[in-house]
C-alpha positions in Angstrom: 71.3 66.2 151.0 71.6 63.8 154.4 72.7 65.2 157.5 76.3 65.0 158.9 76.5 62.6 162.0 79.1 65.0 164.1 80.1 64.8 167.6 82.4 67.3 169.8 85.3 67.0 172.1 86.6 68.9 174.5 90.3 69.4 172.4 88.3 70.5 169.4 88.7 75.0 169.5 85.7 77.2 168.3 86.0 80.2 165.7 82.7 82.1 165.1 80.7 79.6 166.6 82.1 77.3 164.3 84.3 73.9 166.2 87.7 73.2 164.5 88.3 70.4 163.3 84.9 69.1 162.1 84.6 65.3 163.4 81.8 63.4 161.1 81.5 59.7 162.5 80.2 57.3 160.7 77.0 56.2 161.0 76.2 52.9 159.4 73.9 53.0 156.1 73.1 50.0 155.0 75.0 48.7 151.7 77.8 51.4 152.8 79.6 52.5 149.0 82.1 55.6 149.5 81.1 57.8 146.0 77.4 56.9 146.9 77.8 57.9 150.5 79.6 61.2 149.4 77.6 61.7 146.9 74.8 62.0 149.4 76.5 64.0 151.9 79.3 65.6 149.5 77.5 69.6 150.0 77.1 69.4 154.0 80.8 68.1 154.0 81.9 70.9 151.9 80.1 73.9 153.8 81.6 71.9 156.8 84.8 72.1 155.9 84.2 75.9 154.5 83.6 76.9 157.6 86.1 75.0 159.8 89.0 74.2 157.8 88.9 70.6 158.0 87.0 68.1 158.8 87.7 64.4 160.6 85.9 61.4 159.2 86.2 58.5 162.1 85.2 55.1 162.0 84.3 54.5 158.3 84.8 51.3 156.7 88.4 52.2 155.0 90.7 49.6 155.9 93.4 49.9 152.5 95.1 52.7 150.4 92.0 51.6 147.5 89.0 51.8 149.7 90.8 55.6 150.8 91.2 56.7 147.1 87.8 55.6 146.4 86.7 57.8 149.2 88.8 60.8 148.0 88.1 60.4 144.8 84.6 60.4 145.1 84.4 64.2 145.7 85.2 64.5 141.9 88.2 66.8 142.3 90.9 66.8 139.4 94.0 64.3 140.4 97.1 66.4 142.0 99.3 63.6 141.8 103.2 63.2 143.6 104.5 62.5 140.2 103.4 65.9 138.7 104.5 67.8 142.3 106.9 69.7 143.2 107.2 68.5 146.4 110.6 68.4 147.9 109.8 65.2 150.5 110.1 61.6 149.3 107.2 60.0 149.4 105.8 56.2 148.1 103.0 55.6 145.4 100.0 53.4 146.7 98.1 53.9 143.3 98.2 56.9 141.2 96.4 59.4 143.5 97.6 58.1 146.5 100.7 57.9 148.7 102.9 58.2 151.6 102.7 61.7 153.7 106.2 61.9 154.9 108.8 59.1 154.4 111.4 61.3 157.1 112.4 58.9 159.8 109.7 58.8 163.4 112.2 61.7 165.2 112.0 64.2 162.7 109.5 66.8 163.1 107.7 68.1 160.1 106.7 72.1 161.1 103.3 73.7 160.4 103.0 74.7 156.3 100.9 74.9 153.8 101.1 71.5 151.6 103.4 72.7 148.7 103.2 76.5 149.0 106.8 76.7 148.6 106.3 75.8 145.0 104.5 77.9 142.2 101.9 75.2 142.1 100.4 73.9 145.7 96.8 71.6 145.7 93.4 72.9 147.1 92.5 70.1 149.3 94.2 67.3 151.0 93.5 64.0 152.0 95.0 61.9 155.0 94.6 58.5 155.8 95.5 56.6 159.3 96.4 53.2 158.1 98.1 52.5 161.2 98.6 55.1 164.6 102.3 55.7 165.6 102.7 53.6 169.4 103.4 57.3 171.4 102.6 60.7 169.4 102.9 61.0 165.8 99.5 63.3 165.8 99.5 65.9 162.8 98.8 69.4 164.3 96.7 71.4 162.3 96.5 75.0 162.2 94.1 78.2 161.4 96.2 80.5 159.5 93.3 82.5 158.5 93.0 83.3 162.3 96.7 83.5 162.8 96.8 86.1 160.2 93.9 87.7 161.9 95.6 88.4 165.2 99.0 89.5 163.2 97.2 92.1 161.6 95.8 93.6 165.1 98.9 93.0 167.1 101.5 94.3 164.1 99.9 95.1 161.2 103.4 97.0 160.0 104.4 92.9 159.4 101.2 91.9 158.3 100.9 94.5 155.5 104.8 93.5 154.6 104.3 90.2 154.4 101.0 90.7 152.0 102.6 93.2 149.8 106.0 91.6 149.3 105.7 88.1 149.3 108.2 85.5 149.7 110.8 83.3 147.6 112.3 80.1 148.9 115.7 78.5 147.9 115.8 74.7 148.1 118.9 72.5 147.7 118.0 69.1 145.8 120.2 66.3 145.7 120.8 64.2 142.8 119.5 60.7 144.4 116.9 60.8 146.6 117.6 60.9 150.6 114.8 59.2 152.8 116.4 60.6 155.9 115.6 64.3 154.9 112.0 65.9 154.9 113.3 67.5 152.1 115.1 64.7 150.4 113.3 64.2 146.7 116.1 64.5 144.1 115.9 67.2 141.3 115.5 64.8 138.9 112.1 63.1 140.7 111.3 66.7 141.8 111.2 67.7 138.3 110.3 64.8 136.2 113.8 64.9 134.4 116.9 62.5 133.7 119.8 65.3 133.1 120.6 69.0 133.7 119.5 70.2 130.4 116.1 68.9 130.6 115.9 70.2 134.0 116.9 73.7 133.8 114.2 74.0 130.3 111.9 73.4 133.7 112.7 75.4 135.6 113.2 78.0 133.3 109.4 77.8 132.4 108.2 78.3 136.3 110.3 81.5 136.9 112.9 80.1 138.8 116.6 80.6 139.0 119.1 78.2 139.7 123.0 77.5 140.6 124.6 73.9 140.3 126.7 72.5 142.9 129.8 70.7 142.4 128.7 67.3 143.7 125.4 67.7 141.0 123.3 69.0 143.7 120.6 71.6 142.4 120.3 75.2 144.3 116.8 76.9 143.0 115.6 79.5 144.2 111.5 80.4 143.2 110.0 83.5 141.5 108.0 85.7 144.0 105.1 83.9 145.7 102.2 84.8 148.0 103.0 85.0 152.0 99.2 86.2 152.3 96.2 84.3 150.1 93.3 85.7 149.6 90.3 83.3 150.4 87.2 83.1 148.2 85.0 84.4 151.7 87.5 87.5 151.3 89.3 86.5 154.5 92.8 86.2 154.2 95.5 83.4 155.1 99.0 83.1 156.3 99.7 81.0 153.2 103.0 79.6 153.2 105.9 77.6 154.1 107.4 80.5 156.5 107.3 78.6 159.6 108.1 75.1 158.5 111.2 76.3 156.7 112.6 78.9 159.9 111.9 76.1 162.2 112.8 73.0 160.3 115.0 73.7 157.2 118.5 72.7 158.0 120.4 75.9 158.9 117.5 78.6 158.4 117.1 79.2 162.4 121.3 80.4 162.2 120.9 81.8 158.7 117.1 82.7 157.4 118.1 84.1 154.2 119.5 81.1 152.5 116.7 79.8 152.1 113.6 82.4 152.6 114.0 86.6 151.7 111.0 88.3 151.0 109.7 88.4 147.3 111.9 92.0 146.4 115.3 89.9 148.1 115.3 91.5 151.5 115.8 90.4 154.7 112.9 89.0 157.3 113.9 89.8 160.8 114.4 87.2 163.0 112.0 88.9 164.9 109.2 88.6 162.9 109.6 84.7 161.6 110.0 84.0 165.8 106.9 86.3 166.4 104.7 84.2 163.5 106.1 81.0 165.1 104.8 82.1 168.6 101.4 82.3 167.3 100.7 79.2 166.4 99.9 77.1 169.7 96.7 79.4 170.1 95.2 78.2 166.9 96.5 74.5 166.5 94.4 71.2 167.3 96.9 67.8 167.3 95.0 65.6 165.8 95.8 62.0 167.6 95.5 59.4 164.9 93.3 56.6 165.3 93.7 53.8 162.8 91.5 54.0 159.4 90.7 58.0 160.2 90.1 60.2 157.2 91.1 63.9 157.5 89.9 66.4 154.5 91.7 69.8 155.1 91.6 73.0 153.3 95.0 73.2 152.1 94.8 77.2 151.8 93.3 77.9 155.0 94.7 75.8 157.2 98.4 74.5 158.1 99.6 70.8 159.3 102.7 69.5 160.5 103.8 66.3 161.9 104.5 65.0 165.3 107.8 63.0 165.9 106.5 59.5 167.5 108.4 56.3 168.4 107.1 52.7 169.6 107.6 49.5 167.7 104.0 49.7 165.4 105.1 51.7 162.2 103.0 54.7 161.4 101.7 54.9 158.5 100.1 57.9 157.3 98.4 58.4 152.9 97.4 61.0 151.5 96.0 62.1 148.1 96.1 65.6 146.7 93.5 67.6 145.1 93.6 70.3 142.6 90.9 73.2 142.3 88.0 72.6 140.2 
C-alpha cells in the first residue's frame, strides 16, 4: 500500500484531529495508469476518506469524462447509473457511468443534501469532476452531517430524537417533458424509466409510494417513510437527507413546508426546527473552489454538498459518476 501525497490549507476544518476535506495531490509515478495507481493506493484513500468524509484529488492527469470514469471506476464499486436513478435533476450522459452534476442554469443555487436521499434508493459514494471552473464562484460546499447531527443532539436533542425516530417523506411534482431550467426538472417518464401512466404507476407502486395526477399530466408522488437519521457503519450517526435542500430550495417549501416534506407518520416539522438545522450548517461546511481537472470522492452518507451559483463567460462544467455499495 503506497502513501498518500497530501497537503493542508488553511480553509480545510479539523474533526478529531482529522482535516476535512482530504486533499491528495498528485505526485508523478512514472507510466501514470488510473486502476493501477488506485490499485496501489485504493486502502489509504478509503481509510482517508472514512475518516474525513471526502477526499480531493488535484492535479492528476484527467483531462476528459473517459480518463475520469477510468479513475472512478477503478475503485471496483457496482455502476449507480442516471438512467436507473431516481434523481429528480436533469442531467447529460458522458458514457454510461458518467454525467452532468446539475444541468439548472449558473443563478440557481443547489442547497446542501444528501445525493438522492429523497428517493428509497440513494448511492454510497460520489464522484465529481472539474472539467472546467465556473469564471466567479460555482464552488460546491460540502458538509459534515455526522457533526451537524452531533451538535443537534447536545443543543436539542427533543428534535434530534424526533427526527431519528420518525423520519421523513417527500412529495415531488414531475413534469411530463423535461425542464432544464428546474433543479428538479427530470420528467416522470425519465425519472421512472417509463413511456405512459400505467407503466409508471406499476413503479411506483413497487417502491411504496403514493401518487396523484395533475390535470396538465404532471405527476404528484409522495415517498414511503425514509430515514432523516442514518446510522454509520463506525456507529456514528448522520443528518441523512434532503431536509435542508428542499426547505431552502424547493419552490414554495420556505411559505408552505408541508407540501413537500412531513415527517414519516404525516405531521408537521416546525418551521422552527428546519430554520434551526439550516443555521447549522456554515460551522461544518468547506466550499470547495474548483480548479480545472479536480477529482472529489465524497461519502455520500456522511457528508452533504450543494452548489454555488457562478456567472462569467467560461461555462462550468462539473461530472460526476455514482457508486453503489459493495
Amino acid at each position: 500500500m503506497s502513501k498518500l501525497n497530501c497537503v493542508s490549507t488553511p480553509e480545510q476544518l479539523t474533526y478529531n484531529g482529522e482535516v476535512f476535506p482530504s486533499i491528495v495531490v498528485f505526485d508523478s509515478p512514472p507510466n501514470y495508469n488510473a486502476e493501477t495507481w488506485v490499485q496501489s493506493h485504493k486502502h489509504a484513500i478509503e481509510r482517508s476518506l472514512q475518516l474525513s468524509g471526502a477526499v480531493l484529488f488535484r492535479g492528476f492527469p484527467v483531462t476528459s469524462a473517459e480518463d475520469f470514469d477510468a479513475f472512478s471506476a477503478a475503485f471496483g464499486y457496482p455502476d449507480f447509473t442516471y438512467a436507473e436513478s431516481l434523481s429528480n435533476a436533469v442531467r447529460i450522459n458522458f458514457t454510461k457511468r458518467v454525467f452532468t452534476a446539475n444541468e439548472a442554469p449558473p443563478d440557481v443555487e443547489i442547497f446542501l443534501h444528501h445525493e438522492m436521499a429523497q428517493t428509497p434508493v440513494s448511492p454510497s459514494r460520489l464522484f465529481f469532476y472539474c472539467h472546467a471552473a465556473a469564471e466567479a464562484g460555482g464552488a460546491t460546499p460540502l458538509c459534515r452531517s455526522d457533526q451537524l447531527f452531533q451538535k443537534l443532539t447536545r443543543e436539542k436533542p427533543e428534535w434530534a430524537a424526533e427526527f431519528e425516530t420518525k423520519g421523513v417523506k417527500y412529495t415531488t411534482v414531475m413534469p411530463e417533458q423535461n425542464d432544464p431550467n428546474s433543479g428538479q426538472g427530470r420528467s416522470w417518464k425519465s425519472t421512472l424509466s417509463v413511456q405512459d401512466k400505467s407503466s409508471a404507476e406499476q413503479k411506483l407502486k413497487s417502491l411504496g409510494y403514493s401518487w396523484k395526477w395533475q390535470v396538465d399530466n404532471t405527476l404528484e408522488a409522495t415517498t414511503p417513510k425514509l430515514p432523516a437519521v442514518k446510522v454509520l457503519p463506525t456507529g456514528e450517526k448522520a443528518f441523512y437527507n434532503q431536509l435542508i435542500a428542499a426547505y431552502k430550495g424547493w419552490k414554495g417549501v420556505k411559505e408552505n413546508p408541508k407540501s413537500a416534506i412531513t415527517f414519516g407518520d404525516g405531521s408537521e416539522f416546525k418551521l422552527t426546527q428546519l430554520e434551526y438545522v439550516a443555521s447549522l450548517t456554515d460551522e461544518f461546511t468547506f466550499d470547495l473552489c474548483w480548479q480545472d481537472g479536480d477529482i472529489a470522492m465524497v461519502d455520500n452518507h456522511r457528508t452533504m454538498h450543494g452548489r454555488r451559483s457562478y456567472s462569467g463567460d467560461r461555462k462550468r462544467e462539473v461530472l460526476v459518476a455514482l457508486a453503489a455499495e459493495r
